[in-house]
N, C-alpha and C positions, 0 to 999 in steps of 0.2 A: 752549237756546243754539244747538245745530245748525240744529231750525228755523229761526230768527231768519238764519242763517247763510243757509241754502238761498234765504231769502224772499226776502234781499235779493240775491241773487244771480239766481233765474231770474227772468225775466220775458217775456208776450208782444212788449213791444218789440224783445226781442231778435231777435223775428223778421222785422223791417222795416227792419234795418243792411246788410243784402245782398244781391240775390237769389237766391242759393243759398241762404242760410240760410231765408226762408221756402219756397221751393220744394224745397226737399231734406223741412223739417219735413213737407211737406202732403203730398211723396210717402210719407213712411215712414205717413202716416196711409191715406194711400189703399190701398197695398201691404196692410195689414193687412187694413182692411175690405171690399177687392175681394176677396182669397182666404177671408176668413171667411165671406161669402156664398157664395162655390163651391163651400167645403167644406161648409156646409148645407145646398146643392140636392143635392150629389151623393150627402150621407148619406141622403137623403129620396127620389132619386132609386132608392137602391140597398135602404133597407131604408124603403119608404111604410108597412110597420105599424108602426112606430117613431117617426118623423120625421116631422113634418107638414109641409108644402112647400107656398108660394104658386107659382105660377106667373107669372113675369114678365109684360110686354105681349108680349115679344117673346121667341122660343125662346131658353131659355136659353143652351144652347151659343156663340148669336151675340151675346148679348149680356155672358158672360164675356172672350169674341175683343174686342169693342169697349172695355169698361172697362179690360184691358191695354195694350190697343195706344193710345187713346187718353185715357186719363184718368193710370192709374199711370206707365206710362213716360214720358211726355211733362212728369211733374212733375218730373221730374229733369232731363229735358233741357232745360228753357225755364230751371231753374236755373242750368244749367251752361253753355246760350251765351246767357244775358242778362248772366253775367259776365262769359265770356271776351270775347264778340264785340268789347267796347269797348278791351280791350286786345289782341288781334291785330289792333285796326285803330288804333292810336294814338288813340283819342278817352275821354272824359270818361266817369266810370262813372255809370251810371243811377242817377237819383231815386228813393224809392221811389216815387211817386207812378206811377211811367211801369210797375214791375211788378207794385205792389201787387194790381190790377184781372186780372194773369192767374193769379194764386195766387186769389183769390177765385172767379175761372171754373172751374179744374181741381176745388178742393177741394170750394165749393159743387155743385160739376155734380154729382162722382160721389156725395156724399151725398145729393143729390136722386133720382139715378137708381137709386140702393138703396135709397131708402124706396119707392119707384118701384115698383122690383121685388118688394118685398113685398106692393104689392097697389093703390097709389095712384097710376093713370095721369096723374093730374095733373099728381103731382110728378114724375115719367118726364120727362113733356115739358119740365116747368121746368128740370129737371137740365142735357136735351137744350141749349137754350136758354143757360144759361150755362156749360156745355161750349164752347158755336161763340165765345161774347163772349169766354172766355176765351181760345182758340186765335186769335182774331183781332186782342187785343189783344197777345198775341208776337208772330206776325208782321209786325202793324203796327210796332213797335218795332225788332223786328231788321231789317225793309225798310229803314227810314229810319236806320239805319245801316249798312246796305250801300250808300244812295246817297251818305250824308254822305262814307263814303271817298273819302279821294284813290289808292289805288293799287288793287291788286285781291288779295285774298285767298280765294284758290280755298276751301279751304276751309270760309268761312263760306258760301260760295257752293255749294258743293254740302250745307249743311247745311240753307240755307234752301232749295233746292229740295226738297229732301227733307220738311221741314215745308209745305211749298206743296202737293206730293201727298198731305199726312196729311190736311188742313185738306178735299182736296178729299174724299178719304174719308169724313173727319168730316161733313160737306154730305150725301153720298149715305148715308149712315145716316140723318140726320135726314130726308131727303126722304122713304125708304122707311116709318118710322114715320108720314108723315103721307101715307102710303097708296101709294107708289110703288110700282114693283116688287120684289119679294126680290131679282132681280138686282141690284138696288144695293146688298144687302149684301154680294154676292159682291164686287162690286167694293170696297166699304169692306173687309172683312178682307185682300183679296190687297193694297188699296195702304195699308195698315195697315205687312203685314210686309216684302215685297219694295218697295215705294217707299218710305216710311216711317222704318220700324226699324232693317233692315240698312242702308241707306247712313247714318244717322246713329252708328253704332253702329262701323261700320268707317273714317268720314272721321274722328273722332275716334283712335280704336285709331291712323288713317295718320298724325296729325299728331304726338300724343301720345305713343305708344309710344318711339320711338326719342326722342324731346325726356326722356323721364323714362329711359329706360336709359342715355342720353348722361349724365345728373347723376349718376349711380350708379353706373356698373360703367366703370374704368378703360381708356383705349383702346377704347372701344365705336366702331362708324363707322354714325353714322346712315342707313336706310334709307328713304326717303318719293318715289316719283316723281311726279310729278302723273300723269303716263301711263296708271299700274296702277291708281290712283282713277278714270281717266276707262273704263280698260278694265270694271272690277267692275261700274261705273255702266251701261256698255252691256250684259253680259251679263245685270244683274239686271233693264233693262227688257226684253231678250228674254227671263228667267223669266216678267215681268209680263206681257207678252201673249199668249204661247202658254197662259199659263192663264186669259187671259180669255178666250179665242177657244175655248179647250176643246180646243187641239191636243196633248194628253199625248203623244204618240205621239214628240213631238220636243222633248220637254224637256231631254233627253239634252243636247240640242246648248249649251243653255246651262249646266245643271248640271255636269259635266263637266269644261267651262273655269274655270268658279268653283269645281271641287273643287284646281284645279292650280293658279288664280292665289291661294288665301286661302291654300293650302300652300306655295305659294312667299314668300309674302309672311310666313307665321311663322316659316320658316327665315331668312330674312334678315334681321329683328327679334330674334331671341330671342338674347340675349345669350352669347357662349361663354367666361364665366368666372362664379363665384357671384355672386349676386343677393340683397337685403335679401328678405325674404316680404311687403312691399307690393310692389314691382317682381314678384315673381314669380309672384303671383296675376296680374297680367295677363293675364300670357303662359301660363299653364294653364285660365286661362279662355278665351282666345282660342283654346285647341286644339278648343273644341267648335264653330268654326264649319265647319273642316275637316271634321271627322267629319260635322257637319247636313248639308254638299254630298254627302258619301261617303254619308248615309243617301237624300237626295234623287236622285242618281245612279242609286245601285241602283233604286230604285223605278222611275225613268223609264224603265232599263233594260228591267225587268223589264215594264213595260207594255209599249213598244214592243214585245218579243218573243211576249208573250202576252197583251196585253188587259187584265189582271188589275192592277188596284190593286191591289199588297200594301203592305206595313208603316206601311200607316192614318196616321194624326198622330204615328208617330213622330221622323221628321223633324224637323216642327214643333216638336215641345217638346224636343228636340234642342237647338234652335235657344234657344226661350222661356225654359228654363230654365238648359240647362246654359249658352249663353256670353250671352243677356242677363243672368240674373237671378246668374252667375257675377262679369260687369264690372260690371253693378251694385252689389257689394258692396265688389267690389276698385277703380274708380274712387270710389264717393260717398264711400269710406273714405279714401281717398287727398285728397279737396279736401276733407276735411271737418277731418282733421288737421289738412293746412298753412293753412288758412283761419283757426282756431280758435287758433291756436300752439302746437298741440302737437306731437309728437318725432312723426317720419316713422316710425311703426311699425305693423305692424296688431295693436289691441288682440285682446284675447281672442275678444271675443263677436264680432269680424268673421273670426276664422279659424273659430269655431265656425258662422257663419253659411256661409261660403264651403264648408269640409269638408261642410254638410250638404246644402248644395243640389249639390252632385256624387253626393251617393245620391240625391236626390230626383228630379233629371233622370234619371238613371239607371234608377230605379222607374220614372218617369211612360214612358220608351220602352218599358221592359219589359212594361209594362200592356198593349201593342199585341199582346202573343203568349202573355197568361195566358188560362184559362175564363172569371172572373168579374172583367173588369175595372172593370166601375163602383166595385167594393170594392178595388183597386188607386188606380183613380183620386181617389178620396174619401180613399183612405190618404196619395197623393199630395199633396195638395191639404193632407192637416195636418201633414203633417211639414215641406210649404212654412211654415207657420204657427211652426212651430216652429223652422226655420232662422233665419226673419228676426225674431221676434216680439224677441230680448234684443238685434241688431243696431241695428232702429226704434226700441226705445226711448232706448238709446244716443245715437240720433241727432236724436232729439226734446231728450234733453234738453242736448245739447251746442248745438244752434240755440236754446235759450231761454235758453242763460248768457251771457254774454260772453268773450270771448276772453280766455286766460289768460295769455298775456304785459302785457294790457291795451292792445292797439293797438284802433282804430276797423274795424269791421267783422265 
């Protein structure tokens, strides 16, 4: 009887009523299968008489950098402003016809370029190939919804620029696989994270945050300048070119200023009376991009004075895991609820999810100052597995059911 129950209840079409709903689904799919591969390389990397390990087309390291930054992360975001974007601009919500085509690009890509990686250059390239179709046909979509407006909505507008520099990233990856120079992957990872990532990550936080503590906490006074977006935007493209020009010596000058304005900018968001624990995963997640500048500061410091790279990719996954992979559970949890109709609460397995990825971010910097880090990083890499593993199914199967008040979508 349950089965009979469950059958008639899930179904794949559930996942063509939204486009969060399929794009949240394919992200929790990618999320899982990108870090199950990395926790494979690095078991193989770290103990080779144990593990046997294909070796990608392409070094692995760079091409862990690329499946994050453009395949996992970007499923969640093409979900979340293929949504919004139609109602911050007053227009009519998407067909699916009009997203279907970029959940098929992201999802088909990365599983192409993981069989890929296992050993079939073919499928590499194929993946490559409907990775770009897929990032082309969002932007295509959200363009022509940025022109259809009649007024002007900075934010989507700083969000599609921000996907216009991933998209260019994503080009110069593919160019380099088909034999260009490595320096185009430099350049793909750096406009991955600093053009990319962080401004899609913080114009969202800028709009959202205060919009969601205004519904919640009594007498809150919203904080959003367009000013301090436009400020972040400038100092993360002077991050972006003193590191492509290879000037460390003066990162300082932009790191710094973005240690003081994302700090300023979480003081003045963060609500000063109790908060529900959706509302306030945000804002605990958002403390880790403060820290990433405080970790990225020191370093630039530290070079400027002596030459000396110190604290490796700590920073970076700083940044990766503790306040992406942090807002990640605490936003896709958050629209995944009110979307579904369920009670604004965060269930179980996303506080178990969120609590664990703060040790895991935690380890993965840590890793930058133990003896044997590859067995740090490989440790890292499953307890990520294990954070999100009961979160993604959760949210696989809440995108295959229907929503439980019984509205449409």
């Amino acid at each position: 009887m349950l089965q009979t129950v469950l059958k008639s209840r899930i179904s794949p079409r559930q996942l063509v009523q939204a486009p969060h709903r399929l794009m949240f689904f394919i992200g929790a799919g990618n999320i899982l299968l990108a870090m199950l591969w990395w926790a494979a390389w690095l078991l193989a990397a770290r103990w080779p008489e144990v593990f046997p390990a294909l070796q990608p087309p392409v070094p692995a390291g760079w091409l862990h950098a690329f499946v994050m930054q453009y395949l996992v992360l970007p499923s969640f975001f093409f979900g979340f402003l293929l949504t919004v974007f139609p109602r911050w601009m007053g227009l009519p919500d998407l067909a699916r016809w009009q997203y279907v085509p970029v959940g098929a690009g992201l999802m088909g890509g990365q599983l192409a370029i993981l069989v890929g990686a296992c050993g079939s250059e073919i499928a590499f390239f194929v993946g490559l190939l409907m990775a770009v179709a897929g990032w082309t046909a969002g932007l295509a979509i959200l363009g022509r919804l940025l022109l259809q407006e009649r007024g002007t909505t900075w934010h989507a507008i700083s969000c599609f620029a921000a996907l216009v520099l991933g998209w260019v990233g994503l080009l110069s990856f593919l160019a380099y696989v088909l034999g260009a120079s490595p320096m185009l992957v430099m350049l793909s990872i750096k406009l991955g994270t600093v053009g990319l990532l962080v401004p899609v990550y913080v114009t969202v936080a800028h709009r959202m945050f205060p919009f969601f503590a205004g519904n919640a906490v009594a007498g809150y006074r919203p904080w959003r300048p367009m000013p301090w977006l436009a400020l972040v935007w400038g100092l993360l493209v002077a991050h972006l070119l003193l590191e492509l020009l290879h000037a460390y010596t003066w990162l300082w000058l932009a790191d710094l200023p973005l240690l003081a304005a994302t700090s300023y900018a979480l003081w003045r968001w963060w609500p000063r009376a109790s908060m529900p624990g959706l509302l306030a995963v945000l804002f605990v997640g958002a403390l880790w991009l403060p820290v990433t500048f405080a970790l990225y500061s020191a370093q630039s410091l530290v070079y400027a004075w002596t030459g000396v790279f110190e604290l490796g990719r700590a920073p970076a996954h700083a940044l990766f895991i503790g306040f992406f992979g942090s807002l990640l559970i605490a936003m896709v949890t958050r629209v995944t609820q009110g979307h579904s109709g369920r009670p604004m609460v965060m269930p179980g397995v996303a506080w178990f999810g969120f609590v664990a990825v703060q040790l895991v971010a935690t380890m993965r910097v840590a890793a930058e100052f133990v003896p044997d880090a590859y067995a740090w990083h490989a440790a890292a890499a499953i307890a990520w597995l294990v954070a999100f593993l009961p979160w993604a199914v959760r949210l696989g199967w809440i995108h295959l059911s229907p929503r439980v008040d019984g509205k449409p979508g």
